[in-house]
N, C-alpha and C positions, 0 to 999 in steps of 0.2 A: 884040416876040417874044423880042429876047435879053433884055431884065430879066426876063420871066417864066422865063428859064431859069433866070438867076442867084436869081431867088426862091427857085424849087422847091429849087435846090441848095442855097442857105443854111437852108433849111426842113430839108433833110434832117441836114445836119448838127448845126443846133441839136437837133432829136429825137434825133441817135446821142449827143449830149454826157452824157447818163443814164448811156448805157452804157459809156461809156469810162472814166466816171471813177466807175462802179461799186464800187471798191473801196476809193475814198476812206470813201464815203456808204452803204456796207455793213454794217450792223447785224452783229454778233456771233450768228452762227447757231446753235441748239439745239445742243449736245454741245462744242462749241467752247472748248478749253482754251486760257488766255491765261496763259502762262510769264514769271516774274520771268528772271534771270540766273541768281539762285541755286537757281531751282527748276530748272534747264535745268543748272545741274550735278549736284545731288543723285540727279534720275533718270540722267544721264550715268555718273554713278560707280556705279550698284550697276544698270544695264541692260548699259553698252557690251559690245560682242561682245568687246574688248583687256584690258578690265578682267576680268569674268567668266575669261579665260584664263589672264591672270595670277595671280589667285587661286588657279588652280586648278593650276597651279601652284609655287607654295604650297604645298599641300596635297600636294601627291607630293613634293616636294621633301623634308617632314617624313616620310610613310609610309617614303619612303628612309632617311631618318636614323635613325627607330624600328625600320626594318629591320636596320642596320649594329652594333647592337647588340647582334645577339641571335649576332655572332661571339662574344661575352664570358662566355654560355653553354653547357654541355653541349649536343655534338651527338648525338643520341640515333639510331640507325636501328635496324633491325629485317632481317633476312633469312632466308631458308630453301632450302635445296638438296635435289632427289630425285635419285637418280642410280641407274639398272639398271647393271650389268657386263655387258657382252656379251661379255670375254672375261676374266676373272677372271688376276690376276697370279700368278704362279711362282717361288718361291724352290727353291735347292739348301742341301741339305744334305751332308757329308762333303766328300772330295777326290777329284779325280780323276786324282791323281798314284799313283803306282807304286812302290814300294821296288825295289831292284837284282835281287832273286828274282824280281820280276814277280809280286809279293803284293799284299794289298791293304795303303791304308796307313790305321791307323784311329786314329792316335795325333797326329796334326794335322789344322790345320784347324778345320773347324768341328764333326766326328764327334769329335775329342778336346778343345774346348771343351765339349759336352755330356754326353760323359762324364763327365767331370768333376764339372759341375753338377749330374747324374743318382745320382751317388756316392751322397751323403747320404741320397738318396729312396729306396735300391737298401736302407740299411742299413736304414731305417726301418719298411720294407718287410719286410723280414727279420723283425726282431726284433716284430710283429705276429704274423706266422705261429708264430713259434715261442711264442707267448705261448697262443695258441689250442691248440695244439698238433699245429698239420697243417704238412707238410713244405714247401716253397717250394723249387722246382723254377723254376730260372731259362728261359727263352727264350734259347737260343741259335740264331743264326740259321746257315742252312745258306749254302755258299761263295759259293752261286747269288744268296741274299738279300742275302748282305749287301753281294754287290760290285754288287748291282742298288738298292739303299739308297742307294750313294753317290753314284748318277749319276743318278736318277728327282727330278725336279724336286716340288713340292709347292704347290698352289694356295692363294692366302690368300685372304681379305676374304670375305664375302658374295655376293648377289646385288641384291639391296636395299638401298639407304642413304638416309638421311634426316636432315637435319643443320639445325639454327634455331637464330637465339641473340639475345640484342642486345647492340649496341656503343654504348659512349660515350665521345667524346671534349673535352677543356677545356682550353684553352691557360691557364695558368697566367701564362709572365711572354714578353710580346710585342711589346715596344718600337712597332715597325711599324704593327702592329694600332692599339694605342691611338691613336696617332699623324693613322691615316685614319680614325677615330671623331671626331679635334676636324675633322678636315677635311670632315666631312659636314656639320659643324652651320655650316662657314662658307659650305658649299653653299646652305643653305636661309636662311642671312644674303642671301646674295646674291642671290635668288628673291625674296624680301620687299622688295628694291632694284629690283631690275627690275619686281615689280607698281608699285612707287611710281614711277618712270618712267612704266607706263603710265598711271599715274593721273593723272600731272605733262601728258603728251602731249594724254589726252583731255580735260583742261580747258580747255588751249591751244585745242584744235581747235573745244568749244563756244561758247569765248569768240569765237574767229572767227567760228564760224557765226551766233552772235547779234548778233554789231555788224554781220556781214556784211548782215543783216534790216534792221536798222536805219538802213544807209546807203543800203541799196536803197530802203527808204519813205520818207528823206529825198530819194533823186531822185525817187520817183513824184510826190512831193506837186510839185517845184519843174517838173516835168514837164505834170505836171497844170495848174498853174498857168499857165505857157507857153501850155496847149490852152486855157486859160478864156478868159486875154487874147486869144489870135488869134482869136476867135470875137465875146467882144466887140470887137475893134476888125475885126472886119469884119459887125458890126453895122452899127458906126457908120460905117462907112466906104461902105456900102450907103446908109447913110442919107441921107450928104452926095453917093452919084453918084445919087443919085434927084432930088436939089435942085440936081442942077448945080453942084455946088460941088467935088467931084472927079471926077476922071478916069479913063475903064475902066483904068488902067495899077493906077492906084492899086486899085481892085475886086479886080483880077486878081494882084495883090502879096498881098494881103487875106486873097482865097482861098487861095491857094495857101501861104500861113504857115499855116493852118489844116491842109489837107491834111499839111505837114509835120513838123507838133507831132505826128498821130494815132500814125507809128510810132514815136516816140520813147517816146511813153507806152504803147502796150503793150510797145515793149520792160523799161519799169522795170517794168510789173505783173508781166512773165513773170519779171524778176530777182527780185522779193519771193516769187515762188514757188518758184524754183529754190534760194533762200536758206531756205526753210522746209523744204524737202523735205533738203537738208544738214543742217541742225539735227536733224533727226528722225532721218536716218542715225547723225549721231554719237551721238545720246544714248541710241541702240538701241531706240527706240520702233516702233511698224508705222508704215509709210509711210504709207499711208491716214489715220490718224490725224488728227484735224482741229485744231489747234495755231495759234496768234499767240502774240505775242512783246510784251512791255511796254514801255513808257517811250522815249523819244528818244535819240539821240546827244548832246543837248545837255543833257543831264540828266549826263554824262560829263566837261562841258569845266572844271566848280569846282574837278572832282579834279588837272586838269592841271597847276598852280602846287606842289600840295604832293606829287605823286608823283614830278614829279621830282630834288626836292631828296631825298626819302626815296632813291629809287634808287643816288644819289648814293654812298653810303657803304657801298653793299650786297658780301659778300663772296661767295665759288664756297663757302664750307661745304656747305651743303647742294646743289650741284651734284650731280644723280643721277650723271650719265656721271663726272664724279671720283670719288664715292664707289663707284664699280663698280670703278674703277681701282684704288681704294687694298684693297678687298675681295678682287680678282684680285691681287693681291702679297702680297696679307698667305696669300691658299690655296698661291700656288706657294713662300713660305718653308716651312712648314707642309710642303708636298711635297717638298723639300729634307730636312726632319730626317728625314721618313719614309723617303726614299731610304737617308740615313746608318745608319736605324736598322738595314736590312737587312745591317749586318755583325755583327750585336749576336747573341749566341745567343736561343734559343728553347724554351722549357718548356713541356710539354703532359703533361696527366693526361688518359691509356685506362680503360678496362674493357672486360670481354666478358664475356657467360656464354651458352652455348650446348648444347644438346642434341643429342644425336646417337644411332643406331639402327641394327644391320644383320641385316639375314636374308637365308634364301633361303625364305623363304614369306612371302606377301605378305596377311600377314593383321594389323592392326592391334594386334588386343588380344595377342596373342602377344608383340608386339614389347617387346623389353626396352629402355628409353630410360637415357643416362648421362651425367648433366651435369660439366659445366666450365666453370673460370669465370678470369679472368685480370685481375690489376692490374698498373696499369704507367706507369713516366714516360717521356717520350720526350726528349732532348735534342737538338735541329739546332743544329750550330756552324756556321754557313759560314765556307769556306774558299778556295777560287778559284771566281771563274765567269767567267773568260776578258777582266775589264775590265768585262762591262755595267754592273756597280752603277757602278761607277764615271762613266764615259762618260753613264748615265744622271745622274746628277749635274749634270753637267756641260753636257747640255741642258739641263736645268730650268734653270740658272741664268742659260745666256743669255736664252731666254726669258721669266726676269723682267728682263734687263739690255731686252730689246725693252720689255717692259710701262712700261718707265718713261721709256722715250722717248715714248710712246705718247702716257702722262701730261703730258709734259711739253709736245708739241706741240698736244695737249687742251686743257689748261690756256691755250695763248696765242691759241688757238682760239676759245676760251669769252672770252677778253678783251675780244678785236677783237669780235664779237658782240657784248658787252655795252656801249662804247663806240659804236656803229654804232646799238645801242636808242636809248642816249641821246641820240645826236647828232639821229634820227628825232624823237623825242618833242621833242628842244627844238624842231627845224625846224618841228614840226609845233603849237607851242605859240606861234610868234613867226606864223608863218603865220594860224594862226588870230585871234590877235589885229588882223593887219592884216586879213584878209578881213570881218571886222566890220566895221571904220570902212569898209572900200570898198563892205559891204552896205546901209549905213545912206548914204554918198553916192548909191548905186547906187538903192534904194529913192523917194529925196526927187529924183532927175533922173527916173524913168520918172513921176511924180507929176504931174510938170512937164509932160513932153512929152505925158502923156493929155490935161493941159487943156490944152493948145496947141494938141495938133490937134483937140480937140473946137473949141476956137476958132477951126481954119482958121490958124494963126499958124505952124505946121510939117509936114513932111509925113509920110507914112507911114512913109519910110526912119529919118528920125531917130526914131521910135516904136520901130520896129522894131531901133535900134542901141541904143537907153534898153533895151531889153526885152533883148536879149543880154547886155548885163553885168551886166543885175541877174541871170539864170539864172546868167551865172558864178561872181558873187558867194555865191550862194548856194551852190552845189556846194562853191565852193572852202571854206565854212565847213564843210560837213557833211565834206569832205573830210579835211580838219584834223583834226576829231575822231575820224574814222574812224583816220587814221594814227598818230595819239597810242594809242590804245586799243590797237590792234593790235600795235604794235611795245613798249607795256608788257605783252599778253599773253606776246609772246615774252621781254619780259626777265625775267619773274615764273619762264617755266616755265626757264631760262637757272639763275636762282637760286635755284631749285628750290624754290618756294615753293609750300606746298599748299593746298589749297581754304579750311581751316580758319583759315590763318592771315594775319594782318593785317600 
């Protein structure tokens, strides 16, 4: 009765083995896109969500710059004013001082400023009349008028006013100005540096995500293989406790390797999928998307002898994060001279021409319009402004004195990194080399001990110890590879080395 248990359960196991190792023995399904390296950058570089925003950017970065230059043109506006009087202004005329008689006094002021002026009009005036030949009879005003003349105020302006014109203004010579025109285009230098960072980042990222694929389907398979062995050797191991020639212990060892291989390999199937669904993130593709990945890890390991001798000799030039740095001091000298300029004078060319109307009757066509029009240079010298220019100065230049510490701890930063790749890649290139020779001993002892114990000559446990190092052997290769690759993604993106180049 118990070997028909342990039948049925080996039965059922051999049947779930289909399924488990489903994804080894999985045909490539209708729509199913299979990505080189370089294809899984190309779409990376013109989908990613970092890249698209760096771009863009970019693109403000410039509309700014094209913007900053149109200070170097006339400013053109336009305006217009209505304006009613609610209570219309009031000038005096005469004086209203008194002579010592307590007379009036009509010989200063502003009564004997128009006299005056009135003279000539008065002669003129005259000598018509008498030309005619009709008398001219002056207006002489009576005591009452005239001393009420001197003291009755007199309403000016309109009721109505309406006043448009346009104005244009042009700086001529602007030290300053000019100054924060170069400093806009090292704005959109530096936006062009940072898209290429992100460009630099997101390659790094896809190259992880693809070797991270790749190490994940080199444990399925070595996983896989673990479930294959533990099922035949509890084939066979069935086979020998049915002949009497092993022991339930051993059955029951058998089983239960079997049982323990199953979550290990859905773990690696769930890895290759959490590894695919990463690659799709980074490359900005839809998630859904149905995507595999090319080629092996060991398609990787030829490269490992000759990349790292190349690395070797490699410099920070093209480090983005330094080139940011030297871009950011080269803008704050740049904002230095532009501070300085500000004690420099300042020339600007106006215009105006304007129109303008008043009544007291609000009827359009009535109205008599009178234009005006105005040139003119303006000169600003500056002269004190209590220290800021100065003071200002004098921040900016600490804050490049920071920038270049910045620099400089960047720089030893970027060293140790780059020294820390190398040291990885070699570890991981001696490593690799040894875990061969231990795969190929590893490989020809589990060989052994299958025919040994098919022979009844060792037991399960020693099987089952040949069978652990070959797994580790294995990992530790795909390992290797895995590590080299990875830690040369980082030095590439270290030395800012872009997709294009070799």
């Amino acid at each position: 009765m118990y070997i028909r248990k342990i039948a049925v359960l080996a039965a059922g196991i051999l049947l779930a083995f289909p399924a488990v190792a489903q994804y080894k023995d999985e045909a490539p399904r209708e729509g199913k896109v299979v990505l080189t390296l370089d294809d899984a950058l190309r779409i990376a570089l013109s989908e990613n969500t970092s890249v698209k925003v760096a771009d863009m950017e970019i693109q403000r970065q410039q509309y700014a710059r094209k913007g900053s230059y149109s200070a170097l043109l006339p400013q053109v506006s336009a305006s217009g004013m209505y304006s009613y009087a609610l209570k219309k202004q009031k000038v005096y005329f005469g004086s209203d001082k008194t002579d010592d008689e307590g007379g009036s006094s009509s010989g200063g002021g502003m009564a004997g400023m128009m006299a005056g002026l009135m003279e000539p009009i008065m002669y003129y005036i005259m000598d018509l009349y008498e030309a005619t030949g009709t008398p001219f009879v002056p207006y002489v005003p009576t005591p009452s008028e005239d001393s009420g003349s001197s003291s009755e105020p007199i309403e000016m302006g309109r009721s109505h006013s309406v006043n448009f014109g346009v104005n244009a203004q042009m700086p001529l010579v602007n030290f300053q100005l000019w100054e924060s025109l170069r400093l806009t285009g090292d704005q959109v230098e530096l936006a062009v540096e940072q898209a290429r960072e992100s460009r630099l980042g997101t390659v790094a990222s896809v190259k992880q995500a693809y070797f991270a694929i790749l190490f994940a389907r080199e444990a399925y398979n070595v996983y896989n293989s673990v479930y294959e062995n533990a099922v035949e050797n509890y084939r066979l191991t069935e086979m020998r406790y049915n002949a009497q020639k092993a022991s339930e212990l051993d059955l029951t060892r058998a089983k239960s390797n079997v049982a323990a291989a199953i979550p290990n390999l859905y773990n690696a199937e769930n890895s290759v999928e959490l590894a695919l669904w990463q690659l799709k993130a980074v490359m900005g593709i839809d998630l859904e998307r149905d995507i595999d990945v090319a080629g092996a890890l060991e398609d990787y390991a030829a490269e490992m002898f000759r990349d790292i001798h190349e690395a070797e000799d490699a410099s920070l030039d093209g480090n983005t994060q330094l080139r940011q740095l030297a871009r950011q001091a080269e803008m704050l000298s740049k904002q230095i001279r532009m501070q300085q300029y500000a004690y420099l004078p300042t020339l600007a060319l106006s215009f105006s021409y304007s129109f303008l109307t008043q009544s007291d009757i609000f009827n359009l066509s009535q109205w008599k319009w009178f234009p005006s029009s105005t040139l003119g240079l303006s000169l600003s010298i500056p002269i004190f402004s209590g220290g800021q220019r100065y003071h200002a100065i004098k921040q900016t230049r600490v804050q490049a004195d920071e920038l270049e510490l910045q620099r400089i701890n960047a720089e030893r930063q970027l060293r140790i990194g780059i020294r820390q790749s190398l040291n990885t890649m070699e570890t991981a290139m001696r490593t690799h080399d040894a875990s061969k020779e231990a795969l190929v001993s590893a490989e020809k002892a589990y060989d052994i001990a299958v025919k040994s114990y098919q022979l009844g000559k060792s037991t399960l446990t020693d099987l089952n110890n040949t069978e652990l190092v070959l797994t580790q052997s294995r990992l530790a290769v795909s390992q290797a590879v895995y590590n080299f690759v990875i830690a040369k993604a980082g030095l590439e993106q270290t030395l800012g080395y872009d997709f294009n180049e070799k």
